[in-house]
C-alpha positions in Angstrom: 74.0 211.0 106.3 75.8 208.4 103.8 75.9 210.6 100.7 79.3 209.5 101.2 80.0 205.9 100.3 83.1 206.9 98.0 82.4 210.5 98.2 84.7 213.3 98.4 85.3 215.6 101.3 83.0 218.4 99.8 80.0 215.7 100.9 81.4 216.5 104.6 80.5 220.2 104.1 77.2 219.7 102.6 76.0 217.2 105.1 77.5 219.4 108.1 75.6 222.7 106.7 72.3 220.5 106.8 73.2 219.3 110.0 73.2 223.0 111.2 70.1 223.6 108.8 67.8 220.6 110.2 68.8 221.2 113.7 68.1 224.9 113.4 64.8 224.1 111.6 61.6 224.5 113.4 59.6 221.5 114.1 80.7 182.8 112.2 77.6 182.4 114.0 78.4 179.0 115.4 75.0 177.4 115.2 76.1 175.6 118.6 74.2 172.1 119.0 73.1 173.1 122.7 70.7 175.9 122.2 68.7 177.7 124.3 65.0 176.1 124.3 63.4 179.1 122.7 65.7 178.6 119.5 65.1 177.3 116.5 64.9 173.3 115.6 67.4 171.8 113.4 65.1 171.7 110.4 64.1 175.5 110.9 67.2 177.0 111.3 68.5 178.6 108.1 70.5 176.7 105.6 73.2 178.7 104.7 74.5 178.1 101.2 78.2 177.6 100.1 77.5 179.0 96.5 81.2 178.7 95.9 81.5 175.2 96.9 78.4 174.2 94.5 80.0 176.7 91.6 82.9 173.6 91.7 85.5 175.7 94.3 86.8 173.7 97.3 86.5 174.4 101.0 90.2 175.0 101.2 90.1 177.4 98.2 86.6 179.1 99.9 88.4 179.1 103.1 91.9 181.2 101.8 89.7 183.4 99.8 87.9 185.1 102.9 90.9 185.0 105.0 92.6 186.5 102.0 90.2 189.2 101.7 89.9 190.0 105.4 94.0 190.3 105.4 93.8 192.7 102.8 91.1 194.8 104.4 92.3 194.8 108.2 95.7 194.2 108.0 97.6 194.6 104.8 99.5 196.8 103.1 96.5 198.5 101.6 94.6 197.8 105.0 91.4 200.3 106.0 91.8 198.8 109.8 94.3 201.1 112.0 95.0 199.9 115.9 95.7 202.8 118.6 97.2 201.6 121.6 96.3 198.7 123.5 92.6 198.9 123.1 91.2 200.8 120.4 91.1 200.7 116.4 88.9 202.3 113.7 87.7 201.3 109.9 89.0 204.4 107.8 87.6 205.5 104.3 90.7 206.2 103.5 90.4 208.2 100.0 87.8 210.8 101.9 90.3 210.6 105.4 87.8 209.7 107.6 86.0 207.3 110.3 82.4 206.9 109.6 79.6 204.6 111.7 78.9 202.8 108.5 83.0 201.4 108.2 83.0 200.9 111.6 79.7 199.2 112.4 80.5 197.1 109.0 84.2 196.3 110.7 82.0 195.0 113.8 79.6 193.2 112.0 82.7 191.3 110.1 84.5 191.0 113.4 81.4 189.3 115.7 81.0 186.9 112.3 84.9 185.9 111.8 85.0 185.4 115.6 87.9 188.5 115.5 86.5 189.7 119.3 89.9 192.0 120.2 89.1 193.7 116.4 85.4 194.3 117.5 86.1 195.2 121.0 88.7 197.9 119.7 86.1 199.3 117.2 83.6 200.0 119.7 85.5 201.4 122.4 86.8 203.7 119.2 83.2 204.1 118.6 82.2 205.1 122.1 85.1 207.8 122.9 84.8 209.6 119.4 81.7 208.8 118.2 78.8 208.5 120.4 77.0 211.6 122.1 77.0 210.8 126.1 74.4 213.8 126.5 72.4 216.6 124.9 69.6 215.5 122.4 71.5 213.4 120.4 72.4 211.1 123.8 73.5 207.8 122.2 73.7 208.5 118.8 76.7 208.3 117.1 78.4 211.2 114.7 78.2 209.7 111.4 81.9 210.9 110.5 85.5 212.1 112.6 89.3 212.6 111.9 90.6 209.6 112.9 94.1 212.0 113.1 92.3 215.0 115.6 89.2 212.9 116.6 87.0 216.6 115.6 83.5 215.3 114.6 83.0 216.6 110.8 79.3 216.1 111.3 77.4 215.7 114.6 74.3 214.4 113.0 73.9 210.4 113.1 73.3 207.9 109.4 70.6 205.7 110.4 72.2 202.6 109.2 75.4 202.9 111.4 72.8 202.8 114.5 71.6 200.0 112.6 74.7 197.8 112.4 75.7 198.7 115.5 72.7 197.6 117.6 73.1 194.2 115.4 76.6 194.0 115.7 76.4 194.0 119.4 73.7 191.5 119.9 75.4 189.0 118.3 78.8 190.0 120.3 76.3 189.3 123.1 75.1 185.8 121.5 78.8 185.1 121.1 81.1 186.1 123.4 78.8 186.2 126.9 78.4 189.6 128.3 81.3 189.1 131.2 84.5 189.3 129.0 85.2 193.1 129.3 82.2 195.2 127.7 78.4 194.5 128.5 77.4 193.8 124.5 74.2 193.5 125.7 73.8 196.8 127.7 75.6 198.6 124.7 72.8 197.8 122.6 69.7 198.2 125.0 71.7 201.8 125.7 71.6 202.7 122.0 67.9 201.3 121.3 66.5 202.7 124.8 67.8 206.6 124.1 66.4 205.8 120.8 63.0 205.4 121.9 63.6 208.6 124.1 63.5 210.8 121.1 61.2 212.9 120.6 62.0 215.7 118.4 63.6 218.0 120.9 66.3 219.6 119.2 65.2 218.3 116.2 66.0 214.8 117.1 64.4 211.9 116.5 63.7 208.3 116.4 66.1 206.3 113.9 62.9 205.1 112.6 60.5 207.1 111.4 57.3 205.4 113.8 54.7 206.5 111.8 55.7 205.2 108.8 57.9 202.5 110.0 60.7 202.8 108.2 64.4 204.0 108.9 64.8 207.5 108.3 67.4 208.5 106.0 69.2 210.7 109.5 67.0 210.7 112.6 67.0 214.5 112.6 65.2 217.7 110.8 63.9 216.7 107.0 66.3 213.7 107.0 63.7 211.9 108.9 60.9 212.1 106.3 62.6 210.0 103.6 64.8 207.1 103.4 67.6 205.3 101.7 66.6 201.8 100.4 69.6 200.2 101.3 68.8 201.0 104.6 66.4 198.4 104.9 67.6 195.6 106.3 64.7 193.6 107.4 66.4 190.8 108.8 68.3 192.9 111.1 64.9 194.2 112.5 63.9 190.4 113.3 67.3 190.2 114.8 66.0 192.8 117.3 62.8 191.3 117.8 64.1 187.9 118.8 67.5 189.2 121.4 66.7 193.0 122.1 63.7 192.1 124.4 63.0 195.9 124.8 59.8 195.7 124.6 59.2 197.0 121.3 59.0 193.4 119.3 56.0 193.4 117.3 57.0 196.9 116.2 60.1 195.3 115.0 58.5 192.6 113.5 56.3 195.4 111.5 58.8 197.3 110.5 60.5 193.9 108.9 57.3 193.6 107.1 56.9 197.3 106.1 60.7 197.2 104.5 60.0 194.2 102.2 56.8 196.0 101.1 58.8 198.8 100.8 61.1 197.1 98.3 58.7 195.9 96.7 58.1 199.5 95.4 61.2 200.8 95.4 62.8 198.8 93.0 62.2 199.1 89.1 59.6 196.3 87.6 62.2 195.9 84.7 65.5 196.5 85.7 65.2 195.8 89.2 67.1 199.0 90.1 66.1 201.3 93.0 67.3 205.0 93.7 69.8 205.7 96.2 67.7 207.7 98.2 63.4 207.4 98.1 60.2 208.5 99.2 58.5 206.1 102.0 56.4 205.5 98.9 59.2 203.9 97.4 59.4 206.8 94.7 62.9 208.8 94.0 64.4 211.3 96.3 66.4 213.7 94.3 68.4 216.2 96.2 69.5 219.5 95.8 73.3 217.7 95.5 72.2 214.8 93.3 69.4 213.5 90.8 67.6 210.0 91.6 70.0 207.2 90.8 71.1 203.6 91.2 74.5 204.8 92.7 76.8 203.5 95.4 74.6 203.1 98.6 72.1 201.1 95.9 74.7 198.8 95.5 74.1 197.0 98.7 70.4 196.1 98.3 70.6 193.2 96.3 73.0 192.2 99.6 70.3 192.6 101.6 67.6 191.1 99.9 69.8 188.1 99.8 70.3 187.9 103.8 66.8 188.4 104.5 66.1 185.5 102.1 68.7 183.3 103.5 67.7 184.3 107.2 64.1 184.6 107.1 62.5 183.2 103.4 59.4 185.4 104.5 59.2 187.3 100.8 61.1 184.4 98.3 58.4 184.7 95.7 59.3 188.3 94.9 62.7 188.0 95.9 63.4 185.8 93.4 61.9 187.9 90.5 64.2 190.7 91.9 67.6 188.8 91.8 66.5 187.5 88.0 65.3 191.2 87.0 68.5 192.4 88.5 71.0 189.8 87.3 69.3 189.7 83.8 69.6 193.4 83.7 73.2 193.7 84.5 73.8 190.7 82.1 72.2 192.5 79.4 75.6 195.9 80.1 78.1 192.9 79.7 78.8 190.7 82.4 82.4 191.8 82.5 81.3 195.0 81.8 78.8 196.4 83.8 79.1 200.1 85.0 78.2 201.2 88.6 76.1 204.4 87.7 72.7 204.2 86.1 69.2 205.9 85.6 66.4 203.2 87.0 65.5 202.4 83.4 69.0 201.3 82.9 70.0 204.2 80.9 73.2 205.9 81.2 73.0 209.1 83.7 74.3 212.4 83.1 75.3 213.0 86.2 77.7 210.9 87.7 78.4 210.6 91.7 82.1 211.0 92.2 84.2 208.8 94.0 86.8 210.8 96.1 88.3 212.5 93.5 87.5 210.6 90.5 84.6 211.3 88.1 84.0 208.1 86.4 82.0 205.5 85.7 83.6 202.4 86.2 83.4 198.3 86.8 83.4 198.2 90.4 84.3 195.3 92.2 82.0 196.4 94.9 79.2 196.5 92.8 80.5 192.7 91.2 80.1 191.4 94.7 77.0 192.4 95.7 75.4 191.6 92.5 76.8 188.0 93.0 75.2 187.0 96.2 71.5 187.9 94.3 72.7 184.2 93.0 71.5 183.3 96.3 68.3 183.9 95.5 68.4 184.0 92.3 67.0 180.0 91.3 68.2 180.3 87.6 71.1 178.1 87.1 73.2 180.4 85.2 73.0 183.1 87.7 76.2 181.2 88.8 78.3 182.6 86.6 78.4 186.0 88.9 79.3 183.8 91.8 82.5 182.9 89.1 83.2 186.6 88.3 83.1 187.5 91.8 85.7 185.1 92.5 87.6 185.7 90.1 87.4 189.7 90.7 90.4 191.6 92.5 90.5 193.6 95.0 93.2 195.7 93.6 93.7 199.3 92.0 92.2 199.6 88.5 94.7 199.8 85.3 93.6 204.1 85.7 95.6 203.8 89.4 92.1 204.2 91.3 91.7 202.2 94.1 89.1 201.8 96.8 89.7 199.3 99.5 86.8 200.9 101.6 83.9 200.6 100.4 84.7 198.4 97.6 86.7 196.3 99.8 83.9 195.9 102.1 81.2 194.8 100.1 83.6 192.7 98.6 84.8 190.6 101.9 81.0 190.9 102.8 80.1 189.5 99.6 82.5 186.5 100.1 81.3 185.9 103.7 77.8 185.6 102.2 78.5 183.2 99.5 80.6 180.8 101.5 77.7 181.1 104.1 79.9 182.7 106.6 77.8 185.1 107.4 74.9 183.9 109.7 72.5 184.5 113.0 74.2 184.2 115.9 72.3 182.7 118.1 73.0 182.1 122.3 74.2 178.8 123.4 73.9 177.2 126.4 76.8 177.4 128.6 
């Protein structure tokens, strides 16, 4: 239920009253050189760009960036990553007070890529006591969002893409680290993807994907599960579980990847290359009762995801590429240093603007710098570099109004980085 990326607590109520409502409702990867046989060859494997290194930085300067912006997120002074005794630890949007699956799944995913394994171990077992349901129809799922301070569940109900990360997140753990270091990776994922498949609408509950449509449902529960949110669609991550989950759902898996750059396709505008926060499976705006159809925060990460799926798959570059230039050009065309973070899909300014905990305002985000910057990697016109030097030279500090969100902001920055230094790759098994 992300209506909350840099939301303020009054989301919490909203989403928990349409919890109630629904429910009630009737019907970095080391690319080892051993590698398992099944793996890719040499020449098939992804070639992950260093954009900064070919924008003229060097590997020292690339290096200290990300360790710079990982500090800042996980253990500075202004730090979103909080340990509790010897073993656990949770991601906190800090503004709203709360843990949600999307910080934490993100903090995993981060972790498993940096090689940070106590960080990633802590967030799951944080993950597991407070967040995910051990029985009743909702077995395995997570609560989307808890008080890190009383561990109380604000909202029961589960946001499909922290299910999403997490599955992800743990295969590559299992890739990684070997499943005989403390937690089962492995068996954590096939124990989130099995009860998945279990669902089947009692109590409301359901599949994170919607199976007849194949796409992931905006919540897996009541009239959540007959819509979507585009940057949900992460198609790479769906070939992820084709290849490692061995569940026996691949070539659903495999369809779904297919059906989500189709669905893209669609869902972004022909001119601007914007896309709604929350759509149709047609691709066509969801407005809600709390918010027109908008390019808002959760759009933000789409132009992130079109560039992973490019980088790890190339199974759509034609219109990829179009996208990244629509969407680059368009943003170049607001001011490259001025950009706001708010708009109607023509590119017109909205009247109604999504507030960000308590602020009102439409603003420069550096969260919204970064992920427009790693559309350079797909982007093939040369002067799409110059957002690969504005995200570099971006800070992730408060604005000059005091605001300051090293959240959400901070993570799509550090994710950003991690994409552009080619940081952020499969992790594939090796051969012990």
């Amino acid at each position: 239920m992300i209506l909350h990326k840099k939301k303020s607590n009054r989301y919490l109520i909203v989403i928990s009253a349409l919890t109630i409502i629904f429910t009630l409702a009737a019907p970095i990867s080391i690319m080892g050189q051993k590698q398992k046989k099944t793996a890719k060859t040499e020449a098939e494997r992804p070639q992950y760009r260093n954009l900064f290194k070919e924008a003229g930085y060097s590997q020292d300067e690339i290096d200290k960036k990300v360790a710079k912006a990982y500090y800042d997120i996980f253990e500075g002074p202004n730090k979103v990553y909080f340990e509790e005794g010897d073993a656990l630890g949770y991601v906190s949007d800090v503004k709203n007070k709360d843990a949600r699956t999307e910080g934490m799944s993100y903090g995993m995913m981060v972790a498993v890529q940096l090689n940070k394994k106590e960080v990633f171990d802590r967030l799951w077992r944080w993950s597991v006591k407070y967040m995910q349901h051990q029985d009743g129809p909702r077995e395995g799922y997570f609560a989307w969002s808890v008080n890190p301070l009383t561990k109380k569940q604000n909202s029961p109900g589960s946001a499909s893409d922290g299910e999403l990360y997490y599955v992800t997140s743990l295969l590559f753990a299992s890739n990684k680290w070997g499943n005989a270091t403390g937690i089962d990776y492995y068996k954590e994922a096939r124990k989130i993807l099995d009860a998945m498949w279990k669902k089947d609408g009692t109590g409301n509950v359901h599949n994170i994907i919607n199976t007849e449509h194949k796409q992931i449902s905006f919540v897996p529960e009541g009239g959540g599960y007959n819509w979507t949110d585009p940057s949900y669609h992460v198609p790479a991550f769906y070939e992820i579980w084709a290849l490692y989950a061995k569940d026996g759902h691949e070539q659903f898996y495999k369809k779904c990847a297919e059906v989500s750059r189709n669905f893209l396709h669609k869902a972004c505008h022909p001119v601007t290359g914007l896309n709604s926060d929350y759509t149709e499976f047609t691709g066509e705006p969801h407005p809600t009762p709390w918010m027109p159809a908008g390019f808002r925060y959760d759009s933000w990460r789409v132009p992130m995801n079109v560039a992973m799926d490019y980088t790890w798959y190339g199974k759509d570059k034609k219109w990829q590429e179009e996208y990244a230039k629509r969407f680059q050009n368009f943003l170049r065309s607001k001011g490259l240093n001025q950009f706001e973070d708010q708009f109607n899909l023509d590119g017109s300014t909205p009247d109604f603007i999504l507030q960000a905990g308590p602020v009102k305002k439409l603003r420069h985000s550096i969260g919204l710098v970064a992920t427009s910057a790693t559309a350079s990697l797909v982007n093939p016109d040369k002067e799409s570099i110059d957002f690969v030097h504005a995200v570099w030279n971006a800070k992730l500090e408060p604005y000059e109004d005091g605001y300051f969100d090293p959240y959400y902001d901070g993570l799509m920055y550090l994710f950003s980085l991690m994409h552009l230094s080619g940081k952020y790759q499969i992790i594939v098994p090796e051969v012990k």
